[in-house]
N, C-alpha and C positions, 0 to 999 in steps of 0.2 A: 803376349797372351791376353785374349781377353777376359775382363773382369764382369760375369755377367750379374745381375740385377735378381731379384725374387720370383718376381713376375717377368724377367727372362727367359728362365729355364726353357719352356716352349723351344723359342728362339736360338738357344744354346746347342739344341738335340738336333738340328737341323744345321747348322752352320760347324759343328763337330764330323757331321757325317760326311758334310762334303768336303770338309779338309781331310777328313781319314781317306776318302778315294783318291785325294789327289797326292797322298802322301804314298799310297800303293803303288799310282801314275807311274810318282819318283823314284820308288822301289822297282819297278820293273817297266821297264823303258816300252814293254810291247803290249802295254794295258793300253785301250782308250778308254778314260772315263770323264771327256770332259762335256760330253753331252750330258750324261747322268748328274754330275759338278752342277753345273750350268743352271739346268731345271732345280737344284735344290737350292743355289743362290739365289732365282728368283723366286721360289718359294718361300726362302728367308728374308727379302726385300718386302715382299709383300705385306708379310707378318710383322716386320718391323713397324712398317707404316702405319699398320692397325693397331700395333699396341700405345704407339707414342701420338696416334689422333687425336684422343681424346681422355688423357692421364687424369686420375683423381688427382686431388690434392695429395695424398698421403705417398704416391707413387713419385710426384713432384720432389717429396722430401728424400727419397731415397736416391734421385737422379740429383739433387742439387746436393747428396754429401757422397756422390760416389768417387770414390778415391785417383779414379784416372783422369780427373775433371782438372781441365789447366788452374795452377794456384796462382797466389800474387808474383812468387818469384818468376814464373816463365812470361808472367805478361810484363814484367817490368825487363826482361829479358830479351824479348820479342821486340818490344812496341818503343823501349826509350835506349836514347843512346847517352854516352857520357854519365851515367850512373853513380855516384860518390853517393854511397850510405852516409847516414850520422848517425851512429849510435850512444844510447844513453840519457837519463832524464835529468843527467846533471845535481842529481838527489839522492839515489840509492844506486841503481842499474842498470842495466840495458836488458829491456824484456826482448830477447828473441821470437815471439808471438808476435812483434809487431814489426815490421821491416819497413824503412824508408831514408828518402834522404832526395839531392838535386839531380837533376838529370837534364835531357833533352827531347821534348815531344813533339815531332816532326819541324826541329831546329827552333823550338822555343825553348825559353827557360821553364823551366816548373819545379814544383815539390809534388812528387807524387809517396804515397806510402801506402802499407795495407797489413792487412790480418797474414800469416804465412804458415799455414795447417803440415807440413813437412808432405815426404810424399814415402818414406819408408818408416820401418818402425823407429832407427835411428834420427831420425833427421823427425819425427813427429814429437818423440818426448823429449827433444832440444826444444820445438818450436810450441810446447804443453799445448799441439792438437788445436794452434790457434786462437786458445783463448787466452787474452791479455791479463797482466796483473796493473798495477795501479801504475807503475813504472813504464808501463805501456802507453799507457793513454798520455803521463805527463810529457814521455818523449814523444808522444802524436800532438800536443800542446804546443812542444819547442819548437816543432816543425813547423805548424800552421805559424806562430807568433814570425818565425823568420822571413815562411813567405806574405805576412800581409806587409811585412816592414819592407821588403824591396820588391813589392808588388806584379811576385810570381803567383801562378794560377796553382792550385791544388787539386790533384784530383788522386783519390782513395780506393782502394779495391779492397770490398767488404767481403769476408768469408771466416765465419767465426760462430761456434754455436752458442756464441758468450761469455762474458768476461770471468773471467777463472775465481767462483765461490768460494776457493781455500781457506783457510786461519787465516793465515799471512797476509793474504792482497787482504781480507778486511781491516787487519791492527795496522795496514799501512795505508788505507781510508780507500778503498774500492769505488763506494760510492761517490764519494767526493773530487774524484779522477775523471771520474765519468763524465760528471755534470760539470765540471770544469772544461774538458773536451767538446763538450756540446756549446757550452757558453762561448767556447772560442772560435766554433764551426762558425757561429752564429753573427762573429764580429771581425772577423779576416775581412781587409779590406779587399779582396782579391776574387777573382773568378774560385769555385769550390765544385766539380763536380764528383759525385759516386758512385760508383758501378759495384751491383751486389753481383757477385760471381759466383757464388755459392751459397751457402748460408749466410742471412743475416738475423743474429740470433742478440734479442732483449736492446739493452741499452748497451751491451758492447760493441752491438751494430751503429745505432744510435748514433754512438760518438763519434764517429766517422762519415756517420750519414747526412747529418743537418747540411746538406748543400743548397746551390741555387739550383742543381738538375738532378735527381735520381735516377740513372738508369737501371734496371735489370736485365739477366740473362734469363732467355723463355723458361726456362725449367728451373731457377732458382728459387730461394723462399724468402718471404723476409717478413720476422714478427717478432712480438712482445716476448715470447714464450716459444718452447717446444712443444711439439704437439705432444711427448712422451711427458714433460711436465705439467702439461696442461691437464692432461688425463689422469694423471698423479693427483692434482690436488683440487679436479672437478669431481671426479670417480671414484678416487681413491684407487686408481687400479690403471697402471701406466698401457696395458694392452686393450686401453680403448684409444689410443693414439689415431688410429683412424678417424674417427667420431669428433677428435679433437682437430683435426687437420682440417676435416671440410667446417668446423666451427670459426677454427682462426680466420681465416679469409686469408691465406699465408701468400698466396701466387703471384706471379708479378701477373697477371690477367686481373683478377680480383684488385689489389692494388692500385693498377690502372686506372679500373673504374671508381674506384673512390678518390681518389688525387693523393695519394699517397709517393707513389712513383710519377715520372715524367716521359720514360720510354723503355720500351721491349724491346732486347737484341735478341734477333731470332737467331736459334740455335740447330747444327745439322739435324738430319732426321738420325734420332737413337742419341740426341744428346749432345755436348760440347765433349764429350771422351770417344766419341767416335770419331771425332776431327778433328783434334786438339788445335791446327795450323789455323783452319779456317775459323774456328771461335775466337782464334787470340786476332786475327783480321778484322774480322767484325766488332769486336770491342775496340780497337782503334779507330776502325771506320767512325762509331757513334761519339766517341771522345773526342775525335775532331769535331765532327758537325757541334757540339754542346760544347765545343770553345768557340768556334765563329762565330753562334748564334749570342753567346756573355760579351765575345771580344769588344761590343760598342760601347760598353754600358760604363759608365764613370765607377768611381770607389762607394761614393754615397748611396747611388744609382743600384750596387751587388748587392751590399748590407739591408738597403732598403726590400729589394727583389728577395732576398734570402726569409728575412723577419717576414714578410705577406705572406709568403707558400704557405710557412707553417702555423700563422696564426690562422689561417684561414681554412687549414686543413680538417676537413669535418664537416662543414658547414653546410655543404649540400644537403650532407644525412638531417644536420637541424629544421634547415630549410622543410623539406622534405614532415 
């Protein structure tokens, strides 16, 4: 069953009706309705096409958190073989929010991890909806530390509305997790790439993100803030999140043109939840090309390449 969108509905009422004819079809063997089918399927193609040409921002944010959107576990799934989680920060926990561990990426070694938002009500408040607590990030720490030591390549799949505000992750240092994770992004001697699949939401993103490549998925987001608390605390008033979404510059398109990200994986038309198979292909496709194009580079040579992106990032707009 499909999961339709806001600004769907349209779309819904039209793709409803020609499954209801074709479901009479099935009821009664001497209907022909697939002429009638037909002309509404391509009435609903069409309408598809028009709605996802030219998406605001704010519509972006609802497509990069719709829930039938492939998560980290099917891409780690899909795309790596040989698999062996590690769990655990060796301190307190094992935050479930964060999934990773060694594998194989098209018969290389690597450390791949990521953010893991569940995908039922059960398996989401196991996984707290994605957002990490500090035990999170220090087991995203262990990880990178392992692989710059036997100098496997890391590569993260960001999808998280942010690191989890609660009491607890604060009195067990939140912030200090974080920026330890970034600080570690930032000195792996190893190949680092990131692919934002969904949300990338504050510095929970962040700490996963400081690579030598950023990729993003066309319709995902990636920013400081949500556009609901942006609006929260520009407005005072969370239902101008629109207003706040074309402010953020959130899009991997906007992005782009600032040097924030590195590359756009273009996504089916209506989404990565319209074709779960072929989005989790294309994010493999672009994770190879952004290992062949690091695989030359010495250790000094990544570290070096990693520290330029981001000190540099900005500098147009100063220029300018």
């Amino acid at each position: 069953m499909t999961n339709y969108l806001e600004f769907e509905k349209p779309l819904a009422e039209i793709e409803g009706k020609a499954e209801e004819l074709r479901a009479l079809a099935r009821a009664n063997a001497e209907m022909d309705v697939e002429k009638e089918a037909a002309a509404l399927d391509a009435k609903a193609s069409t309408m598809l096409r028009d709605l996802y040409k030219d998406l605001t921002p704010w519509r972006k944010c609802q497509v990069a958190r719709h829930p039938d959107r492939p998560h980290c576990k099917d891409y780690i799934e899909a795309l790596f073989t040989e698999y062996t989680p590690l769990a655990g920060d060796r301190n307190f926990a094992d935050d479930h929010a964060v999934m990773g561990g060694l594998a194989r990426f098209n018969d290389t070694p690597v450390v791949v991890m990521g953010h893991e938002k569940g995908h039922d009500t059960k398996t989401r408040i196991e996984r707290n909806f994605g957002m990490a607590r500090p035990e999170g990030y220090r087991k995203a720490i262990r990880l990178m530390d392992l692989a710059s030591r036997f100098r496997l390549p890391v590569i993260t799949l960001v999808d998280t509305p942010g690191a989890f505000p609660g009491k607890g992750a604060e009195e067990r240092g939140q912030s200090e997790a974080i920026a330890r994770s970034t600080e570690m992004c930032l000195k792996i001697r190893a190949p680092l790439i990131s692919v934002i699949i969904g949300e990338g939401g504050s510095g929970g993103a962040v700490a996963f993100a400081t690579a030598n490549r950023v990729a993003m998925l066309e319709h995902s987001i990636y920013s400081v803030i949500s556009p609901e608390g942006c609006a929260s605390i520009l407005w005072k008033d969370a239902e101008k999140m629109r207003e706040a979404a074309e402010a953020l510059r959130l899009t991997a398109q906007d992005l782009k043109g600032l040097g924030v990200i590195d590359h756009i994986i273009v996504e089916p038309l209506g989404g990565a939840q319209r074709d779960r198979e072929g989005t989790i292909t294309s994010v493999g496709g672009a994770i190879a090309s952004l290992l062949k194009e690091l695989g030359p580079m010495s250790a000094d040579q990544l570290v070096a390449d990693r520290r330029k992106k981001f000190l540099q990032m900005g500098s147009k707009g100063l220029a300018a």
